[in-house]
C-alpha positions as CSV (number, residue, x, y, z in Angstrom):
1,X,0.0,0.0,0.0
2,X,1.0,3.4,-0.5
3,X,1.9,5.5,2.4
4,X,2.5,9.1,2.8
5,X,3.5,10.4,6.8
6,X,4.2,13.8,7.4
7,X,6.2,14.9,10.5
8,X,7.8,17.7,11.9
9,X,4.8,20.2,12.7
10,X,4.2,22.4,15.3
11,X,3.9,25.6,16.5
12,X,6.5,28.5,16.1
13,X,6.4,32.4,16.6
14,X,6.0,34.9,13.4
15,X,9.6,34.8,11.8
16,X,10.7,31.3,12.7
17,X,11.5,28.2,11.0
18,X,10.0,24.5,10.8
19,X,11.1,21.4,8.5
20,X,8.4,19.1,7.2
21,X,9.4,15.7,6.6
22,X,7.2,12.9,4.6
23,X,8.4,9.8,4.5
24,X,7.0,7.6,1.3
25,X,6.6,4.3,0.6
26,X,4.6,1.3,-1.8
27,X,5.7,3.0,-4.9
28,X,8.4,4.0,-6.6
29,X,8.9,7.2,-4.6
30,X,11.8,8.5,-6.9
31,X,10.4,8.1,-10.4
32,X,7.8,10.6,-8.8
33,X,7.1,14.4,-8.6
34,X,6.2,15.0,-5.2
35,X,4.5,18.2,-3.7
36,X,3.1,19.8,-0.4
37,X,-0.3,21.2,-0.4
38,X,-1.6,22.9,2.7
39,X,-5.1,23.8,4.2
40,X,-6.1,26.5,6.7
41,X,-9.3,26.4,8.8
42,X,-12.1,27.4,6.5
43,X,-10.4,27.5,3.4
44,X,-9.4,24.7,0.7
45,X,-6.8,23.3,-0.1
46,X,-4.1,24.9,-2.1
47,X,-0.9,24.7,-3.7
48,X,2.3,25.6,-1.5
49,X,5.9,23.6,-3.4
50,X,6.8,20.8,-5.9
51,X,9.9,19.1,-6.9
52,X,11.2,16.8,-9.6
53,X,12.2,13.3,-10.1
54,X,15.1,11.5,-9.5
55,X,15.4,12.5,-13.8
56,X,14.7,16.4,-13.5
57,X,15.7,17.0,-9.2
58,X,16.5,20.7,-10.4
59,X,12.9,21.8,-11.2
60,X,10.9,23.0,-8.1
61,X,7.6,24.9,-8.4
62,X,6.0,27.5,-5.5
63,X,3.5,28.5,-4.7
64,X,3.2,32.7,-4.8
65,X,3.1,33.5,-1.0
66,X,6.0,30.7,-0.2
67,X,8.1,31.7,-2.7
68,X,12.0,32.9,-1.3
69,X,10.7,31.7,2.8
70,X,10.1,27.8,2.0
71,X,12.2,25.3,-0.4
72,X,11.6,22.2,-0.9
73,X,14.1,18.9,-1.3
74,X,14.1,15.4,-1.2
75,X,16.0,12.3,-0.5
76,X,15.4,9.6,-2.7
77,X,17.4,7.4,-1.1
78,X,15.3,7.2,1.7
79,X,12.0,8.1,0.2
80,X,11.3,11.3,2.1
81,X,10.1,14.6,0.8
82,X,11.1,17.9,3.2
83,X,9.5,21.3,3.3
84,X,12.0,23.8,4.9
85,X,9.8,26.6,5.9
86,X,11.8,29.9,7.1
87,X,10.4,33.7,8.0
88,X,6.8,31.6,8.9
89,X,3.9,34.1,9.2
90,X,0.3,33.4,11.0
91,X,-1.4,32.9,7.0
92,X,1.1,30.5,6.8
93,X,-1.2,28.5,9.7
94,X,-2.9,24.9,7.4
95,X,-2.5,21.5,8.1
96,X,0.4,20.7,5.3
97,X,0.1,17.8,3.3
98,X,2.2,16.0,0.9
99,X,1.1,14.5,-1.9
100,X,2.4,12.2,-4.4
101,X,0.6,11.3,-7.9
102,X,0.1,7.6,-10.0
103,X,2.0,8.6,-12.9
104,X,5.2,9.3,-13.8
105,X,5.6,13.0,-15.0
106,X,5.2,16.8,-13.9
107,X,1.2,16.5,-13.5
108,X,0.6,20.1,-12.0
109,X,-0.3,22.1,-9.1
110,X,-3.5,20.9,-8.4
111,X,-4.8,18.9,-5.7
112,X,-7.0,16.8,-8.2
113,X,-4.0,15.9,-10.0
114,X,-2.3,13.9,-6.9
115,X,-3.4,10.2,-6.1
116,X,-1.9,9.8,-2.8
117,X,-1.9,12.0,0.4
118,X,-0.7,11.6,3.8
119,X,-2.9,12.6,6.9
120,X,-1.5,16.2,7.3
121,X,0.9,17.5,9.8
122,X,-0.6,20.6,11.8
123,X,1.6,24.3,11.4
124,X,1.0,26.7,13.8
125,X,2.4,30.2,13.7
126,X,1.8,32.8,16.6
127,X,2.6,36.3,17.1
């Protein structure tokens, strides 16, 4: 089965810094664009970073209001996504999710276009 975990949540002041961690398994994690999506209380889900295959590792895509504060990296070697996120801010607040789709390819920014999600790992950010 295919298994997504996400770790590494929490809650930090305005300005400081967490690292996301989703460890993978049941497919073939590195063949595979992986991505985090996030969602904040009474809102949907939306975009926030992607990153290549184990082919095209170079290519990352953010989201608008991430972009320069969070990066995004993997280790294929151990089948684990990460979400560095610096300079957090309280609309910054979601569960985050990470997301992996069934085919191989860059499949979009979406949430529709992923197959597999973990359970979410809960960012908090306080002023």
């Amino acid at each position: 089965q295919v298994q997504l975990v996400e770790s590494g949540g929490g809650l930090v002041q305005a300005g400081g810094s967490l690292r996301l961690s989703c460890a993978a398994s049941g497919f073939s994690f590195s063949t595979r664009v992986m991505a985090w999506f996030r969602q904040a209380q009474g809102k949907e889900r939306e975009f926030v970073a992607a990153i290549g295959t184990l082919w095209t590792a170079g290519r990352a895509e953010y989201a608008d209001p991430v972009k320069g504060r969070f990066t995004i990296s993997r280790d294929n070697a151990e089948n684990t996504v990460f979400l560095q996120m610096n300079s957090l801010q309280l609309e910054d607040t979601a569960i985050y999710y990470c997301a992996a789709p069934e085919r191989i390819g860059w499949i979009g920014t979406i949430p529709g276009a992923y197959t597999y999600w973990g359970q979410g790992t809960q960012v908090t950010v306080s002023s």
